[in-house]
PyMOL Python script that loads the backbone (N, CA, C, O; Angstrom):
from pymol import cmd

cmd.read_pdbstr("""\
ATOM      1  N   UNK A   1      78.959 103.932 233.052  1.00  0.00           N
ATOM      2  CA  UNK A   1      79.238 103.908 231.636  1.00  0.00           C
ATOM      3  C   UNK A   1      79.235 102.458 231.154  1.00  0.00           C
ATOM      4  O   UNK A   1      79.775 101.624 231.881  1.00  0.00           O
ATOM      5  N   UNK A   2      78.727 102.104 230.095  1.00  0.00           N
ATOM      6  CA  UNK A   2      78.354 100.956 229.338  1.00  0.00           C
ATOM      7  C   UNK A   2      80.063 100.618 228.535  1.00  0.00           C
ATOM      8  O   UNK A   2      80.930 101.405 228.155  1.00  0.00           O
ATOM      9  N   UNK A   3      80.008  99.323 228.522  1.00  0.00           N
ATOM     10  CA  UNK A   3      81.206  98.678 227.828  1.00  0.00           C
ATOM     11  C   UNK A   3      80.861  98.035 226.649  1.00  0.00           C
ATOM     12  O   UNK A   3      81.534  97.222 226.015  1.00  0.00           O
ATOM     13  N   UNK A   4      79.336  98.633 226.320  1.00  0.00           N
ATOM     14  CA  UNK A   4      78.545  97.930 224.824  1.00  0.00           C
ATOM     15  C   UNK A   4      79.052  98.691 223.497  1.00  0.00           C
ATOM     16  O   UNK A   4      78.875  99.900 223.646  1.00  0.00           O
ATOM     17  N   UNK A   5      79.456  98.473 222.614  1.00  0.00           N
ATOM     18  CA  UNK A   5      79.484  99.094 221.130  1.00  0.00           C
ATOM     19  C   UNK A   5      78.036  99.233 220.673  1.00  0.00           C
ATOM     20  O   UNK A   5      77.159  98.397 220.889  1.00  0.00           O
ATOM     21  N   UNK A   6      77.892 100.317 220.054  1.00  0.00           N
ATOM     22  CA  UNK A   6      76.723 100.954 219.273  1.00  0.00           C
ATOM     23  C   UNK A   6      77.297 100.248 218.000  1.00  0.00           C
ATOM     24  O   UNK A   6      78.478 100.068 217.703  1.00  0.00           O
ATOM     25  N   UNK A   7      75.618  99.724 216.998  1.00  0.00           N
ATOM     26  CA  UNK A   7      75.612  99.287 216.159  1.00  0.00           C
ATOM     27  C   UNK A   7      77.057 100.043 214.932  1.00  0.00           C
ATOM     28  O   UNK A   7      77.916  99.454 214.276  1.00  0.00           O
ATOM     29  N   UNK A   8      76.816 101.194 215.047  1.00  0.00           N
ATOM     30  CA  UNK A   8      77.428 102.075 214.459  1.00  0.00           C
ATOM     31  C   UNK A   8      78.957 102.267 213.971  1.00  0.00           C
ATOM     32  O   UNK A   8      79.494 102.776 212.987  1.00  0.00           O
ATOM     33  N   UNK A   9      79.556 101.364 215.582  1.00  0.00           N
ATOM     34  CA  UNK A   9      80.837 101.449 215.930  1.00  0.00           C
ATOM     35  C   UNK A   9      81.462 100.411 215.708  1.00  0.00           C
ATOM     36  O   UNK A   9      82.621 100.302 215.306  1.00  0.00           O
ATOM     37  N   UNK A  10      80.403  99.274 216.068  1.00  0.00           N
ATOM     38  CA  UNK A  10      81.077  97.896 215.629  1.00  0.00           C
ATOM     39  C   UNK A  10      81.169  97.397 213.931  1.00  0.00           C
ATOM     40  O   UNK A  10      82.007  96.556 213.606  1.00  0.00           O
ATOM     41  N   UNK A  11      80.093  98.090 212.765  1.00  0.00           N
ATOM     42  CA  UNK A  11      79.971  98.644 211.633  1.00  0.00           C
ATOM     43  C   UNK A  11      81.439  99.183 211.483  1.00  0.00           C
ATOM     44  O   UNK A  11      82.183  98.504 210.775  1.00  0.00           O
ATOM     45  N   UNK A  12      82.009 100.455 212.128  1.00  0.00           N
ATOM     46  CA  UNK A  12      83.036 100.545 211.741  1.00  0.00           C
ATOM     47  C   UNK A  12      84.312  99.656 211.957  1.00  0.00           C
ATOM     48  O   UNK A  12      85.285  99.619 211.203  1.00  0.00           O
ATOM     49  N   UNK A  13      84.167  99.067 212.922  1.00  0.00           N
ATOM     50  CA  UNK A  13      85.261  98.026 213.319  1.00  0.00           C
ATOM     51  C   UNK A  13      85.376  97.016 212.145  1.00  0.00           C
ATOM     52  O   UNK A  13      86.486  96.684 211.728  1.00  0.00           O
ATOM     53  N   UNK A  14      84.173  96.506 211.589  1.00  0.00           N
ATOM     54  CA  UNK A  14      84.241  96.016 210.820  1.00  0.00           C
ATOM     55  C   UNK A  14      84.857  95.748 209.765  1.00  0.00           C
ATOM     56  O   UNK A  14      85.439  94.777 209.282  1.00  0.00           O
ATOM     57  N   UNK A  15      84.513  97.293 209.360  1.00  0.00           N
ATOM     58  CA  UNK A  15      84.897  97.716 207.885  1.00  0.00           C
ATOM     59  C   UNK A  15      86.537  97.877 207.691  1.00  0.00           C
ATOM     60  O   UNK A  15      87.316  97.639 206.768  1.00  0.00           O
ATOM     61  N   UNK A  16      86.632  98.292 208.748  1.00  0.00           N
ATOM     62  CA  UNK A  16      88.304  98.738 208.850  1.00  0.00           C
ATOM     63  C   UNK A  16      88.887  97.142 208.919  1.00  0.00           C
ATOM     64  O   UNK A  16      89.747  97.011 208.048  1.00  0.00           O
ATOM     65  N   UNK A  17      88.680  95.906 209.681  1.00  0.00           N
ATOM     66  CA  UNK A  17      89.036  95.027 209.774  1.00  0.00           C
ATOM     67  C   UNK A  17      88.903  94.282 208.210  1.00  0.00           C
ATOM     68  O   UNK A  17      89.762  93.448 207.921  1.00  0.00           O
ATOM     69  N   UNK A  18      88.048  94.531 207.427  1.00  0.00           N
ATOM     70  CA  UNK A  18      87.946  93.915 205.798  1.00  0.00           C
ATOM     71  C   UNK A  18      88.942  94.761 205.652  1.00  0.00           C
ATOM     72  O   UNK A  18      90.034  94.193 205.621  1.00  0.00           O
ATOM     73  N   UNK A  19      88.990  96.378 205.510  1.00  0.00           N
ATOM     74  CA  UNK A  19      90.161  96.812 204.334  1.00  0.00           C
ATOM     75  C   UNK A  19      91.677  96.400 204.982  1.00  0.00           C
ATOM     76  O   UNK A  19      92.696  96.762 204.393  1.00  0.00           O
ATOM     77  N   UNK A  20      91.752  95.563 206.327  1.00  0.00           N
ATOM     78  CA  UNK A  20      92.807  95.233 206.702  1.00  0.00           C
ATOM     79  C   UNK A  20      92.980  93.784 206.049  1.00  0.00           C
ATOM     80  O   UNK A  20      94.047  93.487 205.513  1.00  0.00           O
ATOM     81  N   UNK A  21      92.076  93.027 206.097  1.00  0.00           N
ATOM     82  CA  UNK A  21      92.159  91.636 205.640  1.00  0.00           C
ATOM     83  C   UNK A  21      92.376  91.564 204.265  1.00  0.00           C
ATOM     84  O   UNK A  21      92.784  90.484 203.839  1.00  0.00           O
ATOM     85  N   UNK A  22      92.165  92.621 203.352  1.00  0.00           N
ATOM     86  CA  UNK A  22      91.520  93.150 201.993  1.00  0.00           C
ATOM     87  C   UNK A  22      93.047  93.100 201.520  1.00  0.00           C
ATOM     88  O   UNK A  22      93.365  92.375 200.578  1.00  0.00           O
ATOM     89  N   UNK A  23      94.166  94.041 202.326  1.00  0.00           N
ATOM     90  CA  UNK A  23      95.325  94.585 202.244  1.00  0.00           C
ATOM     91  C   UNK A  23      96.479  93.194 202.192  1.00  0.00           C
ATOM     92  O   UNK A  23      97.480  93.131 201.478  1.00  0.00           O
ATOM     93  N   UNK A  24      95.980  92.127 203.190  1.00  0.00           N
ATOM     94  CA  UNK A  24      96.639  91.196 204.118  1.00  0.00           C
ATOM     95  C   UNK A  24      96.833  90.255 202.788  1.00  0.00           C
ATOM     96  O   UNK A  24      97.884  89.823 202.314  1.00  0.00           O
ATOM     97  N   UNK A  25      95.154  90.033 202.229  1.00  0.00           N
ATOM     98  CA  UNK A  25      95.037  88.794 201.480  1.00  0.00           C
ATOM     99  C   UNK A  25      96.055  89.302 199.940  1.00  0.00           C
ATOM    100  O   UNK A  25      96.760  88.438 199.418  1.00  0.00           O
ATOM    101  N   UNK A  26      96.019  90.772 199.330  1.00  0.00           N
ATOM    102  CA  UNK A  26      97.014  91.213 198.005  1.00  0.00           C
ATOM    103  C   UNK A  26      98.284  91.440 198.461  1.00  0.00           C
ATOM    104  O   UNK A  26      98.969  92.072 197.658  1.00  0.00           O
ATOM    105  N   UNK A  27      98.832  91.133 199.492  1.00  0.00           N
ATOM    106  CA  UNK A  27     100.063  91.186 200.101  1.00  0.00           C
ATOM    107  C   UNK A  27     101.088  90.574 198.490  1.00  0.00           C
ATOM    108  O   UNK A  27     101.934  91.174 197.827  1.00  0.00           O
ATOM    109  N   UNK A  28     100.556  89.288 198.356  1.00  0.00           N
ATOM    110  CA  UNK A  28     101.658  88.423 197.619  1.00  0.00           C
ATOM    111  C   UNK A  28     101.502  88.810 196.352  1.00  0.00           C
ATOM    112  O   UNK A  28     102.454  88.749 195.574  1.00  0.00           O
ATOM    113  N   UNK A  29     100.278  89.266 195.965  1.00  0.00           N
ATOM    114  CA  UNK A  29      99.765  89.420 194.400  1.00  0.00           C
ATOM    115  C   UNK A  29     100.555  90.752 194.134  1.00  0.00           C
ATOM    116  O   UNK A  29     101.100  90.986 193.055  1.00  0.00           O
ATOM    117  N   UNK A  30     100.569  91.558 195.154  1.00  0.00           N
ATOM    118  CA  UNK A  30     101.336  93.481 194.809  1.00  0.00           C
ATOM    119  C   UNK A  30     102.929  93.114 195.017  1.00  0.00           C
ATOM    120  O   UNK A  30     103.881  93.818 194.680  1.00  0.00           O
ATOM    121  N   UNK A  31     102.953  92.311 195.418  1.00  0.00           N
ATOM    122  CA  UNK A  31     104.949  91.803 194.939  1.00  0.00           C
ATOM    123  C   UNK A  31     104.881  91.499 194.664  1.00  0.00           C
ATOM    124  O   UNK A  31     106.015  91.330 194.217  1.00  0.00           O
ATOM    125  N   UNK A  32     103.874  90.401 193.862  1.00  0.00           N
ATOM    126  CA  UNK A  32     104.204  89.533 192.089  1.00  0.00           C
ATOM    127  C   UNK A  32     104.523  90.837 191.002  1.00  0.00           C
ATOM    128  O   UNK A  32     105.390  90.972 190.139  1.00  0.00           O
ATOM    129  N   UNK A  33     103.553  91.607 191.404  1.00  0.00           N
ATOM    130  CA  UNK A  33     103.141  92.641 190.090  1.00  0.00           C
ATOM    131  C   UNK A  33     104.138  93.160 190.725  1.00  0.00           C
ATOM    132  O   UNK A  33     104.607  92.026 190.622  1.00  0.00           O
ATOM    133  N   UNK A  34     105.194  93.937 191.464  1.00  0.00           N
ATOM    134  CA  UNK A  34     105.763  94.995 192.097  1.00  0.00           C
ATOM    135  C   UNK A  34     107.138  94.062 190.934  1.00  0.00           C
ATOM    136  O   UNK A  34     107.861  94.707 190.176  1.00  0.00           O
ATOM    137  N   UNK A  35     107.204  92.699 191.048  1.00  0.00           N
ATOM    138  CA  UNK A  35     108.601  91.837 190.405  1.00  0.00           C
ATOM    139  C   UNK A  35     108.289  91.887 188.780  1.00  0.00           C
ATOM    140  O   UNK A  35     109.148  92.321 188.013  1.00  0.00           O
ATOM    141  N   UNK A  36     106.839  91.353 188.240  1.00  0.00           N
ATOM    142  CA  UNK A  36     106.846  91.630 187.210  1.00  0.00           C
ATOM    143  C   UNK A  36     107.195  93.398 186.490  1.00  0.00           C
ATOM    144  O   UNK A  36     108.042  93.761 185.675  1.00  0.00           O
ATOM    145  N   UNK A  37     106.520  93.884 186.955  1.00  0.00           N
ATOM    146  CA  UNK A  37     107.150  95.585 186.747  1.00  0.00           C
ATOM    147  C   UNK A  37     108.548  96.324 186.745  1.00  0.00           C
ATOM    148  O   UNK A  37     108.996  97.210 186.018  1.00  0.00           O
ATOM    149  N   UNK A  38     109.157  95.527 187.998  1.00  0.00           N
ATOM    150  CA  UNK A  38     110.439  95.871 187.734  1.00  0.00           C
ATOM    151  C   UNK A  38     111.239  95.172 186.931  1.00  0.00           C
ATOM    152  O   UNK A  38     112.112  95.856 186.398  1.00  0.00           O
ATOM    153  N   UNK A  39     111.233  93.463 186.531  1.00  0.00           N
ATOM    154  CA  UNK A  39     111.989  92.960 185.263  1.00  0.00           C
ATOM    155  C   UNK A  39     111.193  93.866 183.881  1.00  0.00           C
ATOM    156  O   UNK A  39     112.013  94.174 183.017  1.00  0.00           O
ATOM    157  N   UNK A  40     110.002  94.231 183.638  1.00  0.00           N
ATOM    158  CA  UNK A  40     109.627  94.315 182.393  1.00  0.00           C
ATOM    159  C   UNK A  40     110.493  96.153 182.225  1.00  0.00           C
ATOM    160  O   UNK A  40     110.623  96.759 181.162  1.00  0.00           O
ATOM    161  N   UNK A  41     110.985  96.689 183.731  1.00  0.00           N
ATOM    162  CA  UNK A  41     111.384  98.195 183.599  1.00  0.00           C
ATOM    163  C   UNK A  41     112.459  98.143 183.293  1.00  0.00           C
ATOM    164  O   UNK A  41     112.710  98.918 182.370  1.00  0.00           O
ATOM    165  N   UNK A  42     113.836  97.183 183.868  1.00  0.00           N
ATOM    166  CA  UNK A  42     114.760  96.524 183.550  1.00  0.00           C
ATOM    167  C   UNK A  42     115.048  95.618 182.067  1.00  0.00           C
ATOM    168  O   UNK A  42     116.146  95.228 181.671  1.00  0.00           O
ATOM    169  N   UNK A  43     113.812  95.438 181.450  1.00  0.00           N
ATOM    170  CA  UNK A  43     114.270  94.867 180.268  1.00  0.00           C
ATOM    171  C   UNK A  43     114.081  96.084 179.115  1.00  0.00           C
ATOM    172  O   UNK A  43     114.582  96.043 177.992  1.00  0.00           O
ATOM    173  N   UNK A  44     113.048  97.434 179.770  1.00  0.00           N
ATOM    174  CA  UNK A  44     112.824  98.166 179.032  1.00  0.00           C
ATOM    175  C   UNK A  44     114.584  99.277 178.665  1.00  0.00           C
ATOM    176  O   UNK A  44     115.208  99.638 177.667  1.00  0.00           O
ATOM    177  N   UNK A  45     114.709  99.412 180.111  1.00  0.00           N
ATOM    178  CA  UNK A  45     115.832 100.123 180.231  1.00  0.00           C
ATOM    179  C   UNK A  45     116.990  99.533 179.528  1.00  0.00           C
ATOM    180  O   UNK A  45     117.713 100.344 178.949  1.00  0.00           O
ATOM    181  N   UNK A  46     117.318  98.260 179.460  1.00  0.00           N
ATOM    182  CA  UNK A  46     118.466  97.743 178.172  1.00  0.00           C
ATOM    183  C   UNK A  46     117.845  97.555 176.947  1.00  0.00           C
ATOM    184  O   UNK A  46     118.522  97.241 175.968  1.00  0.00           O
ATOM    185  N   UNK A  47     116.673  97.702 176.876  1.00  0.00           N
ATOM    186  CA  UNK A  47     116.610  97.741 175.241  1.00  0.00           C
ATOM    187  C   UNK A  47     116.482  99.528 174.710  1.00  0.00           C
ATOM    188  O   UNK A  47     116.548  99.824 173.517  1.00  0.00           O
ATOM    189  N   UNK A  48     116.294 100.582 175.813  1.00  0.00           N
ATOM    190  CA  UNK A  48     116.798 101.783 175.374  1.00  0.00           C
ATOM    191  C   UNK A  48     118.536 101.850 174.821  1.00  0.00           C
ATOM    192  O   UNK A  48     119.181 102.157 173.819  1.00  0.00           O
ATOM    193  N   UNK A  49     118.709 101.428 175.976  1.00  0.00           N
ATOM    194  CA  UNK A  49     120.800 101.508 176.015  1.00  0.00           C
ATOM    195  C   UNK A  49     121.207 100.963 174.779  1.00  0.00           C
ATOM    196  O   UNK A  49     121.953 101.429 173.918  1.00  0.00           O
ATOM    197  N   UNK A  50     120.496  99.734 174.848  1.00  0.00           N
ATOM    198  CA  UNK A  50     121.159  99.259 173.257  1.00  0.00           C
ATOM    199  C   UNK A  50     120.910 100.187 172.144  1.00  0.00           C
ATOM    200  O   UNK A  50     121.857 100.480 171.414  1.00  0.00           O
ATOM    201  N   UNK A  51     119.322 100.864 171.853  1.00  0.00           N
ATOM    202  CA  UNK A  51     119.270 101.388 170.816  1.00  0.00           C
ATOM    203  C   UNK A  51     120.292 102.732 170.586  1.00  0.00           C
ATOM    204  O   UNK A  51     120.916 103.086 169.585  1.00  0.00           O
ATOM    205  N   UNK A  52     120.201 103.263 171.802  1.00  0.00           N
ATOM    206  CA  UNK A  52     121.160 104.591 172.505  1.00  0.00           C
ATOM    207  C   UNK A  52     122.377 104.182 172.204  1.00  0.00           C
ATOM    208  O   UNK A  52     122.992 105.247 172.255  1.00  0.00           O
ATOM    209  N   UNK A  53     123.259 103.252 171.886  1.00  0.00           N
ATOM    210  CA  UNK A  53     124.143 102.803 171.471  1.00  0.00           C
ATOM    211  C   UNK A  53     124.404 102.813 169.509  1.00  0.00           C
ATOM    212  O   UNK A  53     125.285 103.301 168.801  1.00  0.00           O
ATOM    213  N   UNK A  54     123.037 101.949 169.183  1.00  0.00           N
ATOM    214  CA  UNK A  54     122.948 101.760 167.560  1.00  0.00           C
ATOM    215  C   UNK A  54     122.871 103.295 167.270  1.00  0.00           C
ATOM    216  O   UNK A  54     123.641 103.601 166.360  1.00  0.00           O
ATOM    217  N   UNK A  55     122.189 104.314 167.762  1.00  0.00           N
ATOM    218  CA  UNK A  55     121.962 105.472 167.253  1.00  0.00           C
ATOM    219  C   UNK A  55     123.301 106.250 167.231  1.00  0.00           C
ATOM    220  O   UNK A  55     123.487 106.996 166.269  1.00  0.00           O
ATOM    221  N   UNK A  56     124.484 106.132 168.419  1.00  0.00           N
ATOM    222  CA  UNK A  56     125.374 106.331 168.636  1.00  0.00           C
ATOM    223  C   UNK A  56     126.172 106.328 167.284  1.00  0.00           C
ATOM    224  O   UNK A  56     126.451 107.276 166.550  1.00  0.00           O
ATOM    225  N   UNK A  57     126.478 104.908 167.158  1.00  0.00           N
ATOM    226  CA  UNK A  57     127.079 104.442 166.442  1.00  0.00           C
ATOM    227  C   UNK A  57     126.685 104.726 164.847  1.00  0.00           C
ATOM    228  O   UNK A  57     127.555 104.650 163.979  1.00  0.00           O
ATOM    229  N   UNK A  58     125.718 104.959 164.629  1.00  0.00           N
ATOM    230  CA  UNK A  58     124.977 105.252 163.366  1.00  0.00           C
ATOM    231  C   UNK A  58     125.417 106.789 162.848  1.00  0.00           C
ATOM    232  O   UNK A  58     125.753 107.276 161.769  1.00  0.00           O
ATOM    233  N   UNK A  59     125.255 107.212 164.021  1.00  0.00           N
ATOM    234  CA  UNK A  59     125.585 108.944 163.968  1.00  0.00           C
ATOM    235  C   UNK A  59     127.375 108.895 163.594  1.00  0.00           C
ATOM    236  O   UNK A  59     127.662 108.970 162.399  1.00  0.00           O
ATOM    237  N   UNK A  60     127.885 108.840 164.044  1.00  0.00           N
ATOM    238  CA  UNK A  60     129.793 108.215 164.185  1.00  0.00           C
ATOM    239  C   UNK A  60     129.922 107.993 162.616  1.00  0.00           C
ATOM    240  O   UNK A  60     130.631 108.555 161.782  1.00  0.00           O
ATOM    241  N   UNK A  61     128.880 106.861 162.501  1.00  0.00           N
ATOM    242  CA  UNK A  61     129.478 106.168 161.137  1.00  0.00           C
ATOM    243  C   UNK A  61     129.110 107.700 159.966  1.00  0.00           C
ATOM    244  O   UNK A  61     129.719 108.046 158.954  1.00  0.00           O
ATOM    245  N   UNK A  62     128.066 108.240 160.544  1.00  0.00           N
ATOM    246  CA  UNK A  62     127.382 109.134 159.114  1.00  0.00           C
ATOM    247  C   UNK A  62     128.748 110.452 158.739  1.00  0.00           C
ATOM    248  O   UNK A  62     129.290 110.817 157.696  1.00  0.00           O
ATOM    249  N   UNK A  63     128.887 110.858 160.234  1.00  0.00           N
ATOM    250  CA  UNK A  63     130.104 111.509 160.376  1.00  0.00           C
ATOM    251  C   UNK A  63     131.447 111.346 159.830  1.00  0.00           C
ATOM    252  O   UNK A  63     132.178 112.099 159.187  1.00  0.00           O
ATOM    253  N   UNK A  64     131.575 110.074 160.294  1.00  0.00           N
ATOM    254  CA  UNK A  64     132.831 109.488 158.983  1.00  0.00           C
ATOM    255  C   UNK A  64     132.702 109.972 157.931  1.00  0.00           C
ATOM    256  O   UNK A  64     133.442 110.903 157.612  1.00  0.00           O
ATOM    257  N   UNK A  65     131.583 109.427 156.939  1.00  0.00           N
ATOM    258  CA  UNK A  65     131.191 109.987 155.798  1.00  0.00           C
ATOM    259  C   UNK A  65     131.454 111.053 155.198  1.00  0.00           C
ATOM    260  O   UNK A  65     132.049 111.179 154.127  1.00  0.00           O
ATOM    261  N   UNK A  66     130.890 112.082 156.067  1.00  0.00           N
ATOM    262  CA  UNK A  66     131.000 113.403 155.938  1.00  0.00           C
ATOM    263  C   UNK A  66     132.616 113.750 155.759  1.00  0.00           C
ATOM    264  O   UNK A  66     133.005 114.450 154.823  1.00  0.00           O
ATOM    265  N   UNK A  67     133.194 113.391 156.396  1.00  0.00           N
ATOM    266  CA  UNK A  67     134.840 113.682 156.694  1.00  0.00           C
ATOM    267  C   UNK A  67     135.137 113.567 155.340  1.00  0.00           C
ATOM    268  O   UNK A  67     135.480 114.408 154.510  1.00  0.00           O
ATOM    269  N   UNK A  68     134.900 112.124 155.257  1.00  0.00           N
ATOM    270  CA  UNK A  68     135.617 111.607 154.372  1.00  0.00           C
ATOM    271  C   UNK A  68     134.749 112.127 152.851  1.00  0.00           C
ATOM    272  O   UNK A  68     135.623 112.113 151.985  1.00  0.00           O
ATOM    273  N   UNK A  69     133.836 112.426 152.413  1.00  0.00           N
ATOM    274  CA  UNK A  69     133.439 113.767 151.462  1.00  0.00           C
ATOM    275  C   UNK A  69     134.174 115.062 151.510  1.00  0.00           C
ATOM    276  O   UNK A  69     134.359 115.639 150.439  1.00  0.00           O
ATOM    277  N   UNK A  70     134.708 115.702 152.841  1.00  0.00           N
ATOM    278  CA  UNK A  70     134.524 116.721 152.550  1.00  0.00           C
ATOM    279  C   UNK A  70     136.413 116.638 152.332  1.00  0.00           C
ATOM    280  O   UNK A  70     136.976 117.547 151.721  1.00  0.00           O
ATOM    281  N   UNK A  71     137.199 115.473 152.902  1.00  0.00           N
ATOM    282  CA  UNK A  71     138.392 115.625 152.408  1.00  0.00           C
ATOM    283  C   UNK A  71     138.932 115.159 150.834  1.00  0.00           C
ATOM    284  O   UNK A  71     140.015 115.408 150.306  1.00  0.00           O
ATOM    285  N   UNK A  72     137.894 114.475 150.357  1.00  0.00           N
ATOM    286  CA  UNK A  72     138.303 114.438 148.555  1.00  0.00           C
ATOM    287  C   UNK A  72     137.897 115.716 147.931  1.00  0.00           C
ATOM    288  O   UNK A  72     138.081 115.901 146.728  1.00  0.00           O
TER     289      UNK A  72
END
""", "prot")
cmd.dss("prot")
cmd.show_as("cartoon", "prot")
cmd.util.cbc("prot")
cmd.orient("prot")
């Protein structure tokens, strides 16, 4: 038995060795983007809370209102 690779095989060795190097070299770039994504999800998520708050509070205040109409 031969210890030679067929054109075929070393082709695949290849290829698999780029989508490894491929993976190796966006290592740092997919945790830049992985950090940018999570501050921009984190800044999204407190600017819900806050509004979730104003709406809160908006609703409360309208309610007052109401009270205070329906007790004069």
């Amino acid at each position: 038995m031969s210890d030679k690779l067929t054109k075929k095989d070393l082709q695949a060795k290849i290829d698999a060795l780029e989508k490894e190097l491929y993976l190796y070299k966006n290592k740092t770039q997919l945790a830049r983007n992985y950090s940018i994504v999570s501050a921009e999800n984190d800044s999204l998520k407190k600017q819900l809370h806050e509004k979730k708050e104003w709406w809160k509070k908006k609703v409360k205040e309208e309610e007052e209102e109401v009270e205070d109409e329906d007790s004069e």
